[in-house]
C-alpha positions as CSV (number, residue, x, y, z in Angstrom):
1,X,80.1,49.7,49.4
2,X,82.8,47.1,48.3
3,X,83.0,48.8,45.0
4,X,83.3,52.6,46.6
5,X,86.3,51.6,48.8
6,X,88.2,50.1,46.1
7,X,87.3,53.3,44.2
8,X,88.8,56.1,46.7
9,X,91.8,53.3,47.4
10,X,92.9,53.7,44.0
11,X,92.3,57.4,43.9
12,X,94.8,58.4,47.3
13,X,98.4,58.5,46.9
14,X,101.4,56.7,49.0
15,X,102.2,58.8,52.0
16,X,105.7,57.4,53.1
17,X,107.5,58.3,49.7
18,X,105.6,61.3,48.9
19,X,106.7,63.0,52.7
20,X,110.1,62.6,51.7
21,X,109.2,64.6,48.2
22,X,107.1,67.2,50.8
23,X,110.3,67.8,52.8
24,X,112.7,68.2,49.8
25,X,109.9,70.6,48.2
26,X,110.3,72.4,51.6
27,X,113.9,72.6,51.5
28,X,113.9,74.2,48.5
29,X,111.4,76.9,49.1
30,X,113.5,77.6,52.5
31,X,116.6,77.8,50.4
32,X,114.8,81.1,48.6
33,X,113.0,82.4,51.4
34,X,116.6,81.8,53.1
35,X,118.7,83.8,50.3
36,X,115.9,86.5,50.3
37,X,116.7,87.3,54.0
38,X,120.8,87.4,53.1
39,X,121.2,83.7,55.1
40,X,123.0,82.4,52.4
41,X,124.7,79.8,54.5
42,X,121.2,78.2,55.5
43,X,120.2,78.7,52.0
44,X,122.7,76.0,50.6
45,X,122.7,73.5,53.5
46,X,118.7,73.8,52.6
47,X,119.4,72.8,48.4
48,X,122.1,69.6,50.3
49,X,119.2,68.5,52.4
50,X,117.0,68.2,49.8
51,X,119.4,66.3,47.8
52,X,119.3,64.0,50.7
53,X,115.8,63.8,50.6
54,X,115.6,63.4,47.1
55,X,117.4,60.4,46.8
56,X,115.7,58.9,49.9
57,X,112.0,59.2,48.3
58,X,112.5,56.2,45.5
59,X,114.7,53.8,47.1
60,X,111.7,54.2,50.6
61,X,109.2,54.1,47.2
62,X,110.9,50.9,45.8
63,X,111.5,48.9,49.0
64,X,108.3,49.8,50.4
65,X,106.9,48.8,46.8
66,X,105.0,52.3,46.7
67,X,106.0,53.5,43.4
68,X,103.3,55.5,41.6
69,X,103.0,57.6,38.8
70,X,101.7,60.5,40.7
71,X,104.6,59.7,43.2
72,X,107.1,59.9,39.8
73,X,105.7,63.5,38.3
74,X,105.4,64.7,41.9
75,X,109.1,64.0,42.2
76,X,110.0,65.8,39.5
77,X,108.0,69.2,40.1
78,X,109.5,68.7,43.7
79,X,113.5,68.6,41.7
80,X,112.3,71.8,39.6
81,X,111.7,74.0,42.6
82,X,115.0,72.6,44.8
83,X,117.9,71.9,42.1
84,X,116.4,74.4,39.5
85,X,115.1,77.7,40.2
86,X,116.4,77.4,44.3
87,X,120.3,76.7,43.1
88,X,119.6,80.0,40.3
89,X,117.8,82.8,42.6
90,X,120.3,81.8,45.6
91,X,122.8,82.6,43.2
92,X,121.5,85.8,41.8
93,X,120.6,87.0,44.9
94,X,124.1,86.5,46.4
95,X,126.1,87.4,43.3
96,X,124.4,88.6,39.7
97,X,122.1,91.2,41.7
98,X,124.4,94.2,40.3
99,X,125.2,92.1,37.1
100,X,121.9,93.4,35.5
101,X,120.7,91.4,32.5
102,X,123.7,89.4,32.8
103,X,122.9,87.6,35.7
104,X,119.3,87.3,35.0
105,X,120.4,85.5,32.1
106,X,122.9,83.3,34.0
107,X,120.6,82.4,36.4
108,X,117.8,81.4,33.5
109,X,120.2,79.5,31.8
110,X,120.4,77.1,34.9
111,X,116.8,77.2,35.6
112,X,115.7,76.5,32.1
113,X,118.2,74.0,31.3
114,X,117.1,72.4,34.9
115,X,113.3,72.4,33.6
116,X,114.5,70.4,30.1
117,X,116.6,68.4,31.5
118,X,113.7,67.0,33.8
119,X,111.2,67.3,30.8
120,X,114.0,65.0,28.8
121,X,114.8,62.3,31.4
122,X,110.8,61.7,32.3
123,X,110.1,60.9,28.3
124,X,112.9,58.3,28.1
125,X,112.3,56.4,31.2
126,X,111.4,53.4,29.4
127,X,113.9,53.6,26.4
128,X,117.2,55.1,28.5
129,X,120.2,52.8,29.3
130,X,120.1,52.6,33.1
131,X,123.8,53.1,33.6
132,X,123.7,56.3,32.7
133,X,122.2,59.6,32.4
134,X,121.8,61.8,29.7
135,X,122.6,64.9,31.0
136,X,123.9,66.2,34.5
137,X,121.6,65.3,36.5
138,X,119.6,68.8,38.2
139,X,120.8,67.5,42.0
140,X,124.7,67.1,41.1
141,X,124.2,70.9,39.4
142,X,122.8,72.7,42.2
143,X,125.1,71.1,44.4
144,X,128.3,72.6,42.4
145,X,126.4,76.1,42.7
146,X,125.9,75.5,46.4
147,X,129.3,73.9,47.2
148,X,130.8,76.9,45.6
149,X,128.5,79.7,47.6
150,X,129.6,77.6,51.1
151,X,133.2,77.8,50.1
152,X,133.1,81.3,49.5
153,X,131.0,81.7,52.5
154,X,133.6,79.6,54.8
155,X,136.6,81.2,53.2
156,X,135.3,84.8,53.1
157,X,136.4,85.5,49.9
158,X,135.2,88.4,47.9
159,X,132.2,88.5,45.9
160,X,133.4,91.0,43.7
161,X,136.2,89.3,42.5
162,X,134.1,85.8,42.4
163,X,130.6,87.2,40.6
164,X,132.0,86.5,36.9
165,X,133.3,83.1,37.5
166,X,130.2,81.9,39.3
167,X,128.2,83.4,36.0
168,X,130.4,80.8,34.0
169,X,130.0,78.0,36.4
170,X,126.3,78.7,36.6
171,X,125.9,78.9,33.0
172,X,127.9,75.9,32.5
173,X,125.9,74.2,35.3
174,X,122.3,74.9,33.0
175,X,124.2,73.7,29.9
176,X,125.1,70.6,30.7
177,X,122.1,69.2,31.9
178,X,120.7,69.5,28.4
179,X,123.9,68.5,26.9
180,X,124.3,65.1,25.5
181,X,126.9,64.1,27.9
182,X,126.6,60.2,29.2
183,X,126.8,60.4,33.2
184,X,127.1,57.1,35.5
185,X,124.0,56.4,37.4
186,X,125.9,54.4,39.9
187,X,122.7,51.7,39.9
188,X,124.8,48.9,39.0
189,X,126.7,48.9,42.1
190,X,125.9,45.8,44.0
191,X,125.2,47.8,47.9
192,X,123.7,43.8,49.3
193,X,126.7,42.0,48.0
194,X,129.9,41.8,49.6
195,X,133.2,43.9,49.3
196,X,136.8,43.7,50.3
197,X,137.9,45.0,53.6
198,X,140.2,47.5,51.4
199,X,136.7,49.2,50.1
200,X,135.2,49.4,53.5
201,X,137.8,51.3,55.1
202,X,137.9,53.4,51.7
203,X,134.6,54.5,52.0
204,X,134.8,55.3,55.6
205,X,138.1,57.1,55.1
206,X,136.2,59.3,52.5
207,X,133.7,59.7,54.2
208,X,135.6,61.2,57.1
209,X,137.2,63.4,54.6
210,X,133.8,64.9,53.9
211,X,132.7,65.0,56.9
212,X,135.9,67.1,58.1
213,X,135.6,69.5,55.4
214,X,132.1,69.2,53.7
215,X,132.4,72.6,52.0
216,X,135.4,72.1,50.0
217,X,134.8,68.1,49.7
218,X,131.6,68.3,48.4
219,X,132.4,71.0,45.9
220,X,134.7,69.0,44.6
221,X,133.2,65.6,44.7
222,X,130.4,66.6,42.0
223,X,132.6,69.3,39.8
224,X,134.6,66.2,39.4
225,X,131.1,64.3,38.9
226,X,130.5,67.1,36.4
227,X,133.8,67.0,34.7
228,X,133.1,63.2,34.3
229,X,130.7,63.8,31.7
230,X,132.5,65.0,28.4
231,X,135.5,62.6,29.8
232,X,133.4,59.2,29.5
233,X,131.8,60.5,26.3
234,X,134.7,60.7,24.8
235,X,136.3,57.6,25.8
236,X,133.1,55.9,24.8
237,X,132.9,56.9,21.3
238,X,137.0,56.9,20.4
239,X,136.2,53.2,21.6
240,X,133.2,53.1,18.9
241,X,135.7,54.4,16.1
242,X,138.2,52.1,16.4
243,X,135.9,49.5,16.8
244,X,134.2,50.1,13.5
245,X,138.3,51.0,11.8
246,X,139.2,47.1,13.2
């Protein structure tokens, strides 16, 4: 009996972290079903919240001491549906629908490089410097394709005059996550220690300034994220070559 216990104990899985992963699974399918139905506003609050989710499910995972390779793969099929294939068809349904072949390929260059880019960062894991990422991460590039629909959205700008720059941005989006492009991970910031009073108030003032305009604010925040990329990489290696010329 002793030995049957311990058997299905190790076969279940973690609940806590794995709800977490259900609801930002959810919020992705409602971001299609969303788009399908033409409530494109709903569609990319939907992709934010799983964001939100997303990064809730390890930290709840790691303080609750629940990690699990079933919870890590589950995780990533989870970021496949909401910051791959949701960002893409939300897009092609709200702008590349009378693009033809054109915006089918847009939005499978986002999707696909969203499916390698995951495929890439769960087979270096164990060998990847934990500063960075290789790669825009799949979250930070379906937020710039959702921060730009809400814009446009809050703004009521044409979609006519928008649908070819939003094929470049979403292109651009797929490319870089499976572009070699060295991304901070943030993990070295020290969230238990202690700060200056200056940062607190910094941090609250920004995030007031989100929380006053979260379309236009978030859009920004991670295009700048994105732009980040190709900057640091090429600060990091001029710094390699005139280290090796000294």
């Amino acid at each position: 009996m002793t030995v049957e216990k311990l058997t299905i104990r190790r076969r279940g899985i973690y609940l806590l972290p794995n709800l977490f992963t259900t609801g930002a699974l959810f919020a992705g399918f409602y971001a299609i079903t969303s788009a399908m139905s033409q409530h494109y506003d709903m569609s990319v609050v939907a992709i934010f919240v799983a964001m939100i989710l997303d990064g809730l499910d390890g930290r709840v995972a790691r303080l609750t001491n629940t990690q699990s390779e079933f919870g890590a793969q589950y995780d990533s099929l989870s970021d496949m549906v909401s910051f791959a294939v949701a960002p893409a068809l939300v897009m092609y349904l709200w702008a590349f629908s009378s693009l033809g072949k054109f915006g089918l390929f847009a939005a499978f260059v986002h999707t696909a490089g969203g499916a390698l880019r995951l495929a890439r960062f769960n087979t270096q894991l164990t060998s990847a410097d934990k500063r960075y990422f290789q790669g825009l991460p799949s979250p930070a590039a379906a937020a710039i394709l959702a921060g730009f629909i809400w814009i446009s959205l809050e703004h009521g700008w044409d979609i006519d005059a928008l649908k070819y720059g939003a094929l470049v941005l979403t292109i651009c989006t797929g490319l870089l996550m499976v572009s070699n492009f060295r991304y901070s991970s943030f993990k070295e910031i020290d969230l238990k220690g202690k700060v200056p009073f200056f940062v607190a108030i910094t941090v609250m003032l920004a995030i007031a300034f989100v929380m006053a305009q979260p379309q236009t604010m978030l859009f920004l925040l991670f295009l700048g994220y994105a732009i980040s990329g190709p900057v640091v990489t090429l600060i990091m290696r001029r710094k390699k070559l005139q280290g090796r010329k000294s």
